[in-house]
N, C-alpha and C positions, 0 to 999 in steps of 0.2 A: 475623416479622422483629423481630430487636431492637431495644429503646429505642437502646441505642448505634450501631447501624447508621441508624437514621431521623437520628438527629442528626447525623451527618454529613455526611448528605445534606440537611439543610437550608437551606445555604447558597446549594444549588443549584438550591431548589425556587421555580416563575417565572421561571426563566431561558427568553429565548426560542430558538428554533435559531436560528444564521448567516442561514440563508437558508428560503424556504418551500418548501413538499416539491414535490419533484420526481418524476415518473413515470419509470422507467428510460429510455424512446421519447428522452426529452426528454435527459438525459443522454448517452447516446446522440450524439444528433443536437449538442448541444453539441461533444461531443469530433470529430463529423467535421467542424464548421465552423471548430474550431481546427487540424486538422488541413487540411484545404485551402486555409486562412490560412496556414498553413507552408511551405506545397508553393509558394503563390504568390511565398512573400518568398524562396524559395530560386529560383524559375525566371527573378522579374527580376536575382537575384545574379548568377548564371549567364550572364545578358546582357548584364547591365554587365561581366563579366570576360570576356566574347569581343569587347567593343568593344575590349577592350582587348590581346587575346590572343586571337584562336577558337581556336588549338590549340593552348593549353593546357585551358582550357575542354572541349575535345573530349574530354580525355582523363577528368574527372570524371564518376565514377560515383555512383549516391545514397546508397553506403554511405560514400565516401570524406570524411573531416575526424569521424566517429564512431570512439573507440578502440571495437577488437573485445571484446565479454564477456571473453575469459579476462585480459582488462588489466585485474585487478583494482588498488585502490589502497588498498582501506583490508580493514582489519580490524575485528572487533568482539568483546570475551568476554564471557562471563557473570563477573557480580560476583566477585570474589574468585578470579576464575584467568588463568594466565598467558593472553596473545591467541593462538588459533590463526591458521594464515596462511589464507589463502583461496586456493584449488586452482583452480588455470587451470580453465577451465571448456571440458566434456568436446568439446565441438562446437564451430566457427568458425561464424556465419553469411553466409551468403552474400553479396559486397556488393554485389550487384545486388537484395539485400531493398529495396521501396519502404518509400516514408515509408508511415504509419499514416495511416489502416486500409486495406493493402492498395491504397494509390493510388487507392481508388475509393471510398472511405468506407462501404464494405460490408465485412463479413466475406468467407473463403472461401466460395463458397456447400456446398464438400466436406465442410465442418466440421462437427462434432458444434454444435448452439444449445446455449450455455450454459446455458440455464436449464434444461437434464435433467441438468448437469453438477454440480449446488451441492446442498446441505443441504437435507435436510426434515425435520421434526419427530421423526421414529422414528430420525436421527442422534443427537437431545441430550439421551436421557435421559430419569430423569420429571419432572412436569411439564405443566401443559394448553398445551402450548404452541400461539401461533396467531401468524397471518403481520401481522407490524408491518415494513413496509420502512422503512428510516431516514430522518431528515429528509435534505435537499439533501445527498448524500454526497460535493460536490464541489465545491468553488470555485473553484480552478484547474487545476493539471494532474491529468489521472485518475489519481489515487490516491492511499490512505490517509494520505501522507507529506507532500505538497505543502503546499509553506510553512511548515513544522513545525519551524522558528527563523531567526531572523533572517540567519543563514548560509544558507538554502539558496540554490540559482539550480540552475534547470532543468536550463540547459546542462550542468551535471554528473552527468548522470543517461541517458545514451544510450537508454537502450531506454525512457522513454516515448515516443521517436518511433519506437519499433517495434510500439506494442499496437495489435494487431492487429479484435478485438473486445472489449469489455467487457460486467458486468452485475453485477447485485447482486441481495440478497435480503434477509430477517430475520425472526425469530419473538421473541418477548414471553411471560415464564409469571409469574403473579402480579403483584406491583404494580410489580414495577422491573427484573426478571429479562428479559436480553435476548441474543439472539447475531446477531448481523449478518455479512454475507460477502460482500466484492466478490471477482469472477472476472477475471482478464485473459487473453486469450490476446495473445501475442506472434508477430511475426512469425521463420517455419526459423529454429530456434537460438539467439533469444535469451531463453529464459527462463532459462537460468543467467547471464545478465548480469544482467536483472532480480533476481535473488535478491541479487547482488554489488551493486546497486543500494541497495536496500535496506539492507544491510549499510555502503555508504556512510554513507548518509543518516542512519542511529543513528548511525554514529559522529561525521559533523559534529553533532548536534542531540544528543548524549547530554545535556549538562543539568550542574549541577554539583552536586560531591559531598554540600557542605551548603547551603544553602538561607539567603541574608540575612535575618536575623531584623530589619533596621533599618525602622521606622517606612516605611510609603511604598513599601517596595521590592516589586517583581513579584512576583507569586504563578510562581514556575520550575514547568517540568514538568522529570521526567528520565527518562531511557531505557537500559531493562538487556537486556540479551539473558541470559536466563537457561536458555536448551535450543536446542541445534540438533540435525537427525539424525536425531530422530524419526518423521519420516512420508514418504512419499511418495521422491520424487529427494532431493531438500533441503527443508526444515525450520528454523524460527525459532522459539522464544517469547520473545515480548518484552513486559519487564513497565513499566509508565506509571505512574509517580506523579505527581499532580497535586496539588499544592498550595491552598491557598485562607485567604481572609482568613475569620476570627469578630469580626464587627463593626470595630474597626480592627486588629485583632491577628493575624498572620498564624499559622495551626492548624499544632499541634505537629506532626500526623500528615497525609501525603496524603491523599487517595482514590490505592487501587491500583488496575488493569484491567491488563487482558494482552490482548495480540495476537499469534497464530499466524499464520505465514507459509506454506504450504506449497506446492512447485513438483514438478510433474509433465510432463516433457518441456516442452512451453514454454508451459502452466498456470497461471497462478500463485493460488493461493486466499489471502484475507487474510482474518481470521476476528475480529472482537472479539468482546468479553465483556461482562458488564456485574459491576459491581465484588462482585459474589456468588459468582461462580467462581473458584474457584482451579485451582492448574496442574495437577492429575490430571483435572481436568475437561477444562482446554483441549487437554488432551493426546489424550485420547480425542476429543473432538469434532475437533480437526487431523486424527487419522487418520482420522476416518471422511468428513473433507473430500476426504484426498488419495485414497481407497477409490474415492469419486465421480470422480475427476478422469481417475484409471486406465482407470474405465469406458470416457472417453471416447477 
């Protein structure tokens, strides 16, 4: 590795993680206790408004007050070209879909386990690669997006009350070289919302063009979609620049990373990098994500 790549990274070297590692089991078991903390605050809703009305109330289903997937609302481009629109998305799901996971805080038991479904070493190329799972992958809502600017709110986001199962994985080669991958399955039909989701969420959080150089001011992240299309049903790559101070002076240059998104029937694979990859790398590693995802 080079002098100039170490120095980069020095700013960042002692940083501690968010939070302390967590075992999958445990995240896991997180997202079913936020999720039947949901289920509760929507069952006494439901009772308050038949105090007030039973038949109206009667008439509410658990998909109803969520816009269906193909209601998309935003767009996203890669740098420097015009926005494409985003295509209704191919399938309605159904709105007798329960909340997440499956009302019972279990997976399908019919389902393929994710964890035959995700990356293994002989996906990423060369490299001694060996299994490093990521610190706490999750602070608040499951997945890679959550709270990822000051703009976000949940409520804009339908189908994380539709994921259905999650998991995660990651491998490590050398001193800094890493790919990590959280799995979601969604509940019939909405993992092309979830993709639209995502596509939201860059675009509230894309970040600004140039970055305040005044004394004091935040170190900005920014966010580009720089590839869709490539792998699987649907397809993202999305490139992060993150900023950072050198002593008090905010660095001329980010650190880059990329993140591939890929969605497979209602799949969704989200893939990072660590800032050594570039995007013929992540390209190939996204495919051999969505390759996996097929299987199942």
């Amino acid at each position: 590795m080079s002098d100039g790549f170490e120095s980069t990274f020095a700013p960042l070297r002692g940083q501690q993680p968010p939070a302390p590692f967590a075992f999958p089991e445990a995240v896991r078991r997180r997202g079913r206790q936020r999720s039947q903390r949901q289920a509760v605050v929507v069952g006494l809703a439901v009772v308050a408004v038949a105090g007030a009305g039973a038949g109206w109330a009667a008439n509410l289903g658990p998909g109803d007050g969520s816009p269906t997937p193909g209601a998309s609302r935003t767009t996203v481009a890669p740098s420097g070209t015009v926005a494409p629109s985003v295509a209704p998305s191919p399938t309605t799901p159904a709105t007798s879909a329960p909340p997440s996971p499956n009302g019972s805080g279990r997976p399908d038991p019919g389902a393929a386990d994710l964890s035959t479904l995700m990356l293994r070493p002989a996906d990423l190329g060369p490299g001694a690669w060996r299994k490093q799972l990521p610190s706490e992958p999750f602070s608040g809502d499951t997945w890679r997006w959550a709270d990822l600017c000051a703009a976000y709110r949940s409520s804009d986001y339908p189908s994380l009350r539709r994921q259905a199962d999650l998991d995660f994985t990651g491998y490590a080669t050398g001193s800094a070289g890493y790919v990590y991958e959280h799995l979601h399955r969604y509940a019939d039909g909405w993992g092309p919302r979830a993709l639209d989701d995502v596509r939201h969420v860059l675009a509230t959080c894309a970040g600004t063009a140039t970055p305040s150089t005044a004394p004091g001011s935040p170190a900005p992240r920014r966010f580009t979609v720089v590839g869709t299309g490539f792998a699987g049903d649907e397809a993202l790559l999305v490139r992060e620049e993150q900023w950072h101070y050198e002593g008090e002076k905010l660095a001329a240059d980010p650190i880059v990373t990329l993140v591939a998104v890929v969605r497979v029937g209602d799949l969704v694979g989200t893939v990072m990098f660590s800032p050594d990859r570039d995007e013929p790398y992540a390209r190939m590693v996204a495919t051999a994500a969505a390759g996996r995802l097929a299987a199942g």
